[in-house]
Structure formats: structure tokens, C-alpha cells
MARKOL-318276 format. One record per atom (N, C-alpha, C): x, y, z; atom name; residue in three letters. Coordinates in nm, 4 decimals, always signed. Each point is the difference from the previous one (the first is absolute). Layout:
[[X Y Z] 'CA' 'ALA'],
...
# end
This chain:
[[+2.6064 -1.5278 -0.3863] 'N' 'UNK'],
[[-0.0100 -0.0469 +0.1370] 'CA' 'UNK'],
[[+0.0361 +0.1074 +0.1016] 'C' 'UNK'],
[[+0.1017 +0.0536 -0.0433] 'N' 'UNK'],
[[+0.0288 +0.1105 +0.0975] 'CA' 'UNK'],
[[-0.1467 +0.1190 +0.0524] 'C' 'UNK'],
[[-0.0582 +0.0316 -0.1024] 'N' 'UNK'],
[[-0.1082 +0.0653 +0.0167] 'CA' 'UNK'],
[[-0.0911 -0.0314 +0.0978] 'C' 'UNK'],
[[-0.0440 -0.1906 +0.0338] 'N' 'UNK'],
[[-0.0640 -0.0441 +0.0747] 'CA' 'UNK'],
[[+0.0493 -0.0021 +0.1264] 'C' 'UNK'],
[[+0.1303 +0.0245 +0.0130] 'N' 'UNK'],
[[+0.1187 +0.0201 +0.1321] 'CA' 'UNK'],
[[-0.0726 +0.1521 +0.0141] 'C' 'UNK'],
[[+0.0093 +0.0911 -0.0485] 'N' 'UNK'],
[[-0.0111 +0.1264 +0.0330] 'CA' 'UNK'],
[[-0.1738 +0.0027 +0.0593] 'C' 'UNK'],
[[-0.0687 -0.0556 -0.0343] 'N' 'UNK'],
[[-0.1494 -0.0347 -0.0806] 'CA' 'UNK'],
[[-0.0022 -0.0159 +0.2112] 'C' 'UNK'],
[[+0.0462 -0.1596 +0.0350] 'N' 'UNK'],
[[-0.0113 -0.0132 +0.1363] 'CA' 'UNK'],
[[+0.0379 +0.0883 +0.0904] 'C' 'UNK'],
[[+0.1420 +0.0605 -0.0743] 'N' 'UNK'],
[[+0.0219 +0.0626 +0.1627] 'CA' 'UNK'],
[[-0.0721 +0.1525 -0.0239] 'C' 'UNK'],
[[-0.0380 +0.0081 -0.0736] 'N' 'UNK'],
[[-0.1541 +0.1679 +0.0256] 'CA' 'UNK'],
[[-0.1281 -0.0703 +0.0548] 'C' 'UNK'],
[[+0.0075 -0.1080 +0.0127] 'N' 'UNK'],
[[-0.1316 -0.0997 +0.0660] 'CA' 'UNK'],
[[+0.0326 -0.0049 +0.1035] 'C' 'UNK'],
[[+0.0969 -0.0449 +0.0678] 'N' 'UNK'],
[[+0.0418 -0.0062 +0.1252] 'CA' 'UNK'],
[[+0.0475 +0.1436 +0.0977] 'C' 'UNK'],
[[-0.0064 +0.1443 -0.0953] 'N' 'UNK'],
[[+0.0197 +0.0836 +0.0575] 'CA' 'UNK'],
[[-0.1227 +0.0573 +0.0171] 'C' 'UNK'],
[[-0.0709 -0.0211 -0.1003] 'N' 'UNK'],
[[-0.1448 +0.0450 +0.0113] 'CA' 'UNK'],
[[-0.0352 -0.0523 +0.1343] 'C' 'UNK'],
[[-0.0024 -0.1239 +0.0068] 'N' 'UNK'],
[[-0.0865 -0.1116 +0.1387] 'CA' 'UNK'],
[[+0.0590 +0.0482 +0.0979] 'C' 'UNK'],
[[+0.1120 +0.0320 +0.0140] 'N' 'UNK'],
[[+0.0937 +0.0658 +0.1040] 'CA' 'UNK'],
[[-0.1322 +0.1374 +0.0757] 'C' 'UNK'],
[[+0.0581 +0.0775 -0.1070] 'N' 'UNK'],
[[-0.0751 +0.1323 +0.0217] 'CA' 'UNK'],
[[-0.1600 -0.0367 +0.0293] 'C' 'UNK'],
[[-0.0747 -0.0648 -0.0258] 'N' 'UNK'],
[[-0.0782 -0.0402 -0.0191] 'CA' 'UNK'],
[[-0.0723 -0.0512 +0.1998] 'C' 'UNK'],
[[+0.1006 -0.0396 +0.0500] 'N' 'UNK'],
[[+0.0068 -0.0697 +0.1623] 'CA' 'UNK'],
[[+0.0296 +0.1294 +0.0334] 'C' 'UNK'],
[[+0.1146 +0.0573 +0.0115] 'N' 'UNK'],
[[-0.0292 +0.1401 +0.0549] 'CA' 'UNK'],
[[-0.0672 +0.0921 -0.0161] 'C' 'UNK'],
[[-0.0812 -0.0174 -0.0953] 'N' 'UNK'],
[[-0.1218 +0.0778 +0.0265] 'CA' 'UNK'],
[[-0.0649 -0.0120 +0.0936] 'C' 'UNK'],
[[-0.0353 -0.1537 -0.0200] 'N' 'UNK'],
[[-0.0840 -0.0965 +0.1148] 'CA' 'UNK'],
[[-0.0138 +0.0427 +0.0937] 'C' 'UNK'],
[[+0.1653 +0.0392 +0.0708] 'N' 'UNK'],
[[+0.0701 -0.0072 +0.1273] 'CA' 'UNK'],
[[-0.0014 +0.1837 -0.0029] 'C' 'UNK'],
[[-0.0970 +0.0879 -0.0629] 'N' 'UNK'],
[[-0.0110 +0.1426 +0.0140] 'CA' 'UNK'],
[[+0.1184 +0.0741 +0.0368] 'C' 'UNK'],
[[+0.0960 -0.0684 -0.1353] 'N' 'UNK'],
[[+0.1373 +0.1186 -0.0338] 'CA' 'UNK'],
[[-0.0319 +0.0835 -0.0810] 'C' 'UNK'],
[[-0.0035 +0.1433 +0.0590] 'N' 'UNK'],
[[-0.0328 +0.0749 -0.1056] 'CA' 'UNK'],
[[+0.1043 +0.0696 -0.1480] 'C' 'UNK'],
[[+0.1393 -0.0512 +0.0603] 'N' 'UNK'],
[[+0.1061 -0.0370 -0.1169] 'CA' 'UNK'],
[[-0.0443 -0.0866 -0.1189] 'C' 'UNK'],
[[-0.0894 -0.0863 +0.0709] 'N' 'UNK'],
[[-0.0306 -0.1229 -0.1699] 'CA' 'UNK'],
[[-0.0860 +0.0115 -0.0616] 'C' 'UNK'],
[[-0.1018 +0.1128 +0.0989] 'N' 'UNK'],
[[-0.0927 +0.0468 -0.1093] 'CA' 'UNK'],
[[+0.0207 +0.1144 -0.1111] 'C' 'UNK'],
[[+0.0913 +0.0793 +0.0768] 'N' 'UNK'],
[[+0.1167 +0.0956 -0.0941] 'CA' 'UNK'],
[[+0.0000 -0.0705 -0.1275] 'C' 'UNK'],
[[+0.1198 -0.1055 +0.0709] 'N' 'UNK'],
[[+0.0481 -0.0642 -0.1221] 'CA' 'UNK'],
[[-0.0645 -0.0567 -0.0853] 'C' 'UNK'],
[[-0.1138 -0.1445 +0.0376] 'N' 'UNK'],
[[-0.1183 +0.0200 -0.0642] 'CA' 'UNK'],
[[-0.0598 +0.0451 -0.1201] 'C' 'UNK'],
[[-0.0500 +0.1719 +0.0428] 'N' 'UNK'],
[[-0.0250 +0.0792 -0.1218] 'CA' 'UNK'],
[[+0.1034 +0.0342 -0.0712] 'C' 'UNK'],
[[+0.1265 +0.0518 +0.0275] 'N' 'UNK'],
[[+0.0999 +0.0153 -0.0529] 'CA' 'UNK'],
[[+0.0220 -0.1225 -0.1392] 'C' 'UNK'],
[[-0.0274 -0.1164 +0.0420] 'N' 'UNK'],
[[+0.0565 -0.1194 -0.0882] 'CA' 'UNK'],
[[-0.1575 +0.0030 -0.1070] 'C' 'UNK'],
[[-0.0962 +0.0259 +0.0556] 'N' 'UNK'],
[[-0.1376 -0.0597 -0.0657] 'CA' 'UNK'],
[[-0.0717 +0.0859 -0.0648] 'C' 'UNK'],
[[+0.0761 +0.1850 +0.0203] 'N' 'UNK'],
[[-0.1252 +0.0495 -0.0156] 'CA' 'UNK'],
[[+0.0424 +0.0475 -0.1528] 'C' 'UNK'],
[[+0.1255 -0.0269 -0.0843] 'N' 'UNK'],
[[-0.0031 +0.0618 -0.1206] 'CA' 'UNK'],
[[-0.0767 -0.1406 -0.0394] 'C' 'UNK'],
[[+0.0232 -0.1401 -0.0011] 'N' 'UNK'],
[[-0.0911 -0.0881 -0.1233] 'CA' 'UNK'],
[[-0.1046 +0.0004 +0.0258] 'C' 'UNK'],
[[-0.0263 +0.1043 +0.1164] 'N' 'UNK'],
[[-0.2082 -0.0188 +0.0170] 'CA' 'UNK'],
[[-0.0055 +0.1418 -0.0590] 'C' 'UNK'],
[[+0.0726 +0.0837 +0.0107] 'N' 'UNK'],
[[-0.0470 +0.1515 -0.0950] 'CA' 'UNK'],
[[+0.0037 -0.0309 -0.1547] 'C' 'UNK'],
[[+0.1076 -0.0942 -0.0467] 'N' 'UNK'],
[[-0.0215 -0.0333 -0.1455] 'CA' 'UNK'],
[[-0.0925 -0.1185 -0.0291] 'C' 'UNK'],
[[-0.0248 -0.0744 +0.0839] 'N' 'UNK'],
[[-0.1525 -0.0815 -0.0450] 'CA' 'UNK'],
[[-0.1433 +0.0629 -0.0107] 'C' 'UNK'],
[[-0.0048 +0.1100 +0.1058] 'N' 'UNK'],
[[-0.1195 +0.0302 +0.0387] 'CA' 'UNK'],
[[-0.0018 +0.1430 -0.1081] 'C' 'UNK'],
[[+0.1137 +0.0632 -0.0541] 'N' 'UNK'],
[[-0.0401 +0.1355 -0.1043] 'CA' 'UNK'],
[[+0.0075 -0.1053 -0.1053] 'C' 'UNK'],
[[+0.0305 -0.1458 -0.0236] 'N' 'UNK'],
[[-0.0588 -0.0205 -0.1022] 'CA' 'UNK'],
[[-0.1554 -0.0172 -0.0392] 'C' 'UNK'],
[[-0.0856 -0.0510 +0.1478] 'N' 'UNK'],
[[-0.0851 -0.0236 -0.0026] 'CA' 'UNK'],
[[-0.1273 +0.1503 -0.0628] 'C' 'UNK'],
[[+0.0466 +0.0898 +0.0654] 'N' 'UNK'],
[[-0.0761 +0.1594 -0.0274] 'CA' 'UNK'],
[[+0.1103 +0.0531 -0.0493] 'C' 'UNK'],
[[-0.0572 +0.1050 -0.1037] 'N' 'UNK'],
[[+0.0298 +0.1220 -0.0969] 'CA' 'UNK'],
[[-0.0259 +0.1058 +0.1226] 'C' 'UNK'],
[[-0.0229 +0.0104 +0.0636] 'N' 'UNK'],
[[-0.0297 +0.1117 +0.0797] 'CA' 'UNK'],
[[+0.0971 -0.0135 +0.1588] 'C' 'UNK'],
[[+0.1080 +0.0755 +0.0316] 'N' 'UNK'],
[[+0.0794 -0.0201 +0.0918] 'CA' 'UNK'],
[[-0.0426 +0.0224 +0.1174] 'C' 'UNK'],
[[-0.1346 +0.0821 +0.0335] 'N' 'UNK'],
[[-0.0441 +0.0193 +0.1319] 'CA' 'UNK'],
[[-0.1033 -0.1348 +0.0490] 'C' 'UNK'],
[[-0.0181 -0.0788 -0.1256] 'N' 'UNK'],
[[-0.0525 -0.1140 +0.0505] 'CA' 'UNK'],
[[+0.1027 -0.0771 +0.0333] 'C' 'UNK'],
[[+0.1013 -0.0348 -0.0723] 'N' 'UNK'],
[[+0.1106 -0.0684 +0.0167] 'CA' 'UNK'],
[[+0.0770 -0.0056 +0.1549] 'C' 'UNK'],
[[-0.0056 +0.1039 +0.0363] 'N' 'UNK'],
[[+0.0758 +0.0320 +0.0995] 'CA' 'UNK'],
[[-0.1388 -0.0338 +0.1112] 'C' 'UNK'],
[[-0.1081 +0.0289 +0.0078] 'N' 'UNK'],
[[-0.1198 -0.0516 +0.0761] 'CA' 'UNK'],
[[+0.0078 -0.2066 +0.0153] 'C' 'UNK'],
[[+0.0117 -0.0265 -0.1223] 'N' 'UNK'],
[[+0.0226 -0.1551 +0.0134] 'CA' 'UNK'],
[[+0.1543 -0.0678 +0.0594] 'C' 'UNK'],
[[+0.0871 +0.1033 -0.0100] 'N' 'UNK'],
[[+0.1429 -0.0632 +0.0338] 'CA' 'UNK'],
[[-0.0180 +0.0081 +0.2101] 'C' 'UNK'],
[[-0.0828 +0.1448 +0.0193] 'N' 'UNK'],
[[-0.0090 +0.0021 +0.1295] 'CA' 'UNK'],
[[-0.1145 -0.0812 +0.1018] 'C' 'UNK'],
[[-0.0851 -0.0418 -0.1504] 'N' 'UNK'],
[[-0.0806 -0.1098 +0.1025] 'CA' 'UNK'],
[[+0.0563 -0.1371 +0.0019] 'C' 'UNK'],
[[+0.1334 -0.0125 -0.1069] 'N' 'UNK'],
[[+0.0387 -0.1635 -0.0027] 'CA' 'UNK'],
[[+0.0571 +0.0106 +0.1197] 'C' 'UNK'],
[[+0.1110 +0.1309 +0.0136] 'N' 'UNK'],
[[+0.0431 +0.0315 +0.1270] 'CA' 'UNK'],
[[-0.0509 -0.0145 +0.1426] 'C' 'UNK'],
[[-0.1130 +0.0427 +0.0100] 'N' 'UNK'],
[[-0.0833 -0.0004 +0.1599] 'CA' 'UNK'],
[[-0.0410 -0.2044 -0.0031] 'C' 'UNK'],
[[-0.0040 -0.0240 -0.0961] 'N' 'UNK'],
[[-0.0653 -0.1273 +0.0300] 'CA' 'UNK'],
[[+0.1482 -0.0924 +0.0321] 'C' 'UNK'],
[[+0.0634 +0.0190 -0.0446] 'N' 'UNK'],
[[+0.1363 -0.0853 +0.0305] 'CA' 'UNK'],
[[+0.0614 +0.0329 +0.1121] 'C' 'UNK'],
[[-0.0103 +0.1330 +0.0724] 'N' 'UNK'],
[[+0.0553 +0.0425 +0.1059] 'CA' 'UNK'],
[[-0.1067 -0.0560 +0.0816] 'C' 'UNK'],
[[-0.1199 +0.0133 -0.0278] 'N' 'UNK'],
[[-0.1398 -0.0906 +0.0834] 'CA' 'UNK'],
[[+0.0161 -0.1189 +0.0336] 'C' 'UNK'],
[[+0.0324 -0.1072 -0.1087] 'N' 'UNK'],
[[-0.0214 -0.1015 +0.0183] 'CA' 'UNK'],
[[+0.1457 -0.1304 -0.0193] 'C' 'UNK'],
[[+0.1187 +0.0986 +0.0284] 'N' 'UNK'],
[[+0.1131 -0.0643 +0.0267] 'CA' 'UNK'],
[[+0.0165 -0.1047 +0.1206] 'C' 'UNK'],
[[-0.0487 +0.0590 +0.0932] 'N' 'UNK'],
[[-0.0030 -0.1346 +0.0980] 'CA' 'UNK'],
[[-0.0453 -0.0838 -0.0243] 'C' 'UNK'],
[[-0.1045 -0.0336 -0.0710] 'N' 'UNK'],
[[-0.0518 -0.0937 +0.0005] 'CA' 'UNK'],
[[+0.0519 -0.0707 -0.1392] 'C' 'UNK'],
[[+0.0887 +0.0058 -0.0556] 'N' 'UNK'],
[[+0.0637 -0.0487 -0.1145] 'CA' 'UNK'],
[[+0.0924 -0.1015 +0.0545] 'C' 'UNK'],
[[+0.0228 -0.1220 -0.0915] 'N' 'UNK'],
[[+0.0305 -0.1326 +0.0500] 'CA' 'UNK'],
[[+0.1434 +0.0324 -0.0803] 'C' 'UNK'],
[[+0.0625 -0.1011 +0.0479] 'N' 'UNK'],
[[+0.1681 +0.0325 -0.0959] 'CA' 'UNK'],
[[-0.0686 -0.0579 -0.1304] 'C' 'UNK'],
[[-0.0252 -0.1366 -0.0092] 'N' 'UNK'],
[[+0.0081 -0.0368 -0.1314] 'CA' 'UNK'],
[[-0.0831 +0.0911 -0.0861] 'C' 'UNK'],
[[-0.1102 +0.0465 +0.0396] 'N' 'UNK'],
[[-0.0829 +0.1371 -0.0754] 'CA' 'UNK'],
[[+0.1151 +0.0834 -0.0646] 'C' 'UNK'],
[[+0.0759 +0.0319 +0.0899] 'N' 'UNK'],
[[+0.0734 +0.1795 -0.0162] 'CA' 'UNK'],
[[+0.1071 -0.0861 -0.1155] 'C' 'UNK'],
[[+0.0952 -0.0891 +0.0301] 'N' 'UNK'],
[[+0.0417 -0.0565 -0.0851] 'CA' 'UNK'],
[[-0.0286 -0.0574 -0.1335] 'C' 'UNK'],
[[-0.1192 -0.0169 -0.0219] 'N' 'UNK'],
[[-0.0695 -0.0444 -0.1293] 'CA' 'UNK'],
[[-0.0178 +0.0853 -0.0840] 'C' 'UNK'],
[[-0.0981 +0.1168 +0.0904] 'N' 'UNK'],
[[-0.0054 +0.1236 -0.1150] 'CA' 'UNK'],
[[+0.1417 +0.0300 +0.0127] 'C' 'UNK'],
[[+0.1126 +0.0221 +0.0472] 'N' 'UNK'],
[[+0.0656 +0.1118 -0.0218] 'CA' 'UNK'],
[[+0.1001 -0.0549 -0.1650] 'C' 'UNK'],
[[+0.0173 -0.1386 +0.0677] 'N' 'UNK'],
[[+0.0411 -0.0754 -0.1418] 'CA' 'UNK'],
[[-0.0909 -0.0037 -0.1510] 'C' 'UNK'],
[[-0.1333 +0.0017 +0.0237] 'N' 'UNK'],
[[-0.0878 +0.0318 -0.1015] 'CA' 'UNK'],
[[+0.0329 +0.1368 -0.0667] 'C' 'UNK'],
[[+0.0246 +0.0890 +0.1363] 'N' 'UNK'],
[[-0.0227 +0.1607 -0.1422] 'CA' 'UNK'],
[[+0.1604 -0.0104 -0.0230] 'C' 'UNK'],
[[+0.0940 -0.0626 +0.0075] 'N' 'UNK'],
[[+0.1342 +0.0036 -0.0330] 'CA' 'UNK'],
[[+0.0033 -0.0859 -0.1523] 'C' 'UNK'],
[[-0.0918 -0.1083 +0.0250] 'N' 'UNK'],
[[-0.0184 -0.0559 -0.1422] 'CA' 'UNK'],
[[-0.0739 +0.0923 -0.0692] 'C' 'UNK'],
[[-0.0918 +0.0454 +0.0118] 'N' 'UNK'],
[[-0.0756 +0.0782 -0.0572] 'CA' 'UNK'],
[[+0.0911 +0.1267 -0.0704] 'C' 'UNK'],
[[+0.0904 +0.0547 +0.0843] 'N' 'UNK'],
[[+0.0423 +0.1320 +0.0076] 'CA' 'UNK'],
[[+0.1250 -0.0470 -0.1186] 'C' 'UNK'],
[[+0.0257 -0.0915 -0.0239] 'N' 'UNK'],
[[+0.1168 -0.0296 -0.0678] 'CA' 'UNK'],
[[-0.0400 -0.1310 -0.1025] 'C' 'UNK'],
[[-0.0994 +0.0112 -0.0109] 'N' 'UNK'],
[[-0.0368 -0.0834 -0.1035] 'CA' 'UNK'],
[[+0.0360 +0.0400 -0.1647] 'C' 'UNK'],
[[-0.0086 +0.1631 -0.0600] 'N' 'UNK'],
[[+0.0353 +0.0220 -0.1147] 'CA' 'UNK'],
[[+0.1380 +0.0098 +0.0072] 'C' 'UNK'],
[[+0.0618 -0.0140 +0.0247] 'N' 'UNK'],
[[+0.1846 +0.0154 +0.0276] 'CA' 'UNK'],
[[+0.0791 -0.1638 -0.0841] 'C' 'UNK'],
# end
């Protein structure tokens, strides 16, 4: 249970960060990549053997999320973020 305690409050910091984006802090987009960009560099070099593609797909997940953050609903940002946390901790 404790895990699902920890589980919410990275959901609720995510959604946090997530409004200040909204609100064009450029601190939360810092932070943001800071928090997001190693499990998207280890999803996406799993996807390609080849790191210059890898790094091509991590920077277009990038432009599209910095694109299309405003228009992201809480319960959206909250759903996935709890999804890749299940996901991310599912073999454990």
C-alpha cells in the first residue's frame, strides 16, 4: 500500500507541474524534462538499436508534449502519468 501512497503523490506532482506549464513557467518545464526525460530515454533506446534514432524519437516525444501541454486536461495528465508508473513498476 505504501507504494500506491508514493504511486499518488508523483501523480499529483506530475499534475502540479503539469498546470505550470499551462501557466508558461519555464521552471516546470525544466523540471518536467528533468523528471521525464530518463524513462522516455530508456523506453525509446529500447525501442531502436541505433542511438541516433533513439535520441531523434525522445526529441520528437519532446516537441509534441511541450506542443500540446495546454491543451491537456488534468484527468488526461493524471491517467497516463499513473499508467507509466504502473507500467514502470510492474516487474518489481
Amino acid at each position: 500500500m505504501a507504494d500506491e501512497g508514493f504511486a499518488d503523490r508523483r501523480a499529483l506532482e506530475d499534475e502540479w507541474i503539469a498546470v505550470r506549464c499551462q501557466l508558461g513557467k519555464r521552471a516546470a518545464f525544466d523540471e518536467l524534462i528533468q523528471r521525464w526525460h530518463g524513462p522516455i530515454w530508456q523506453y525509446v533506446s529500447r525501442l531502436s538499436d541505433d542511438d541516433d534514432a533513439a535520441h531523434d524519437i525522445a526529441q520528437d516525444i519532446w516537441l509534441r508534449v511541450l506542443r500540446g501541454i495546454g491543451r491537456l486536461r488534468d484527468r488526461v495528465w493524471r491517467h497516463s502519468a499513473r499508467r507509466h508508473h504502473r507500467s514502470a513498476t510492474a516487474g518489481e
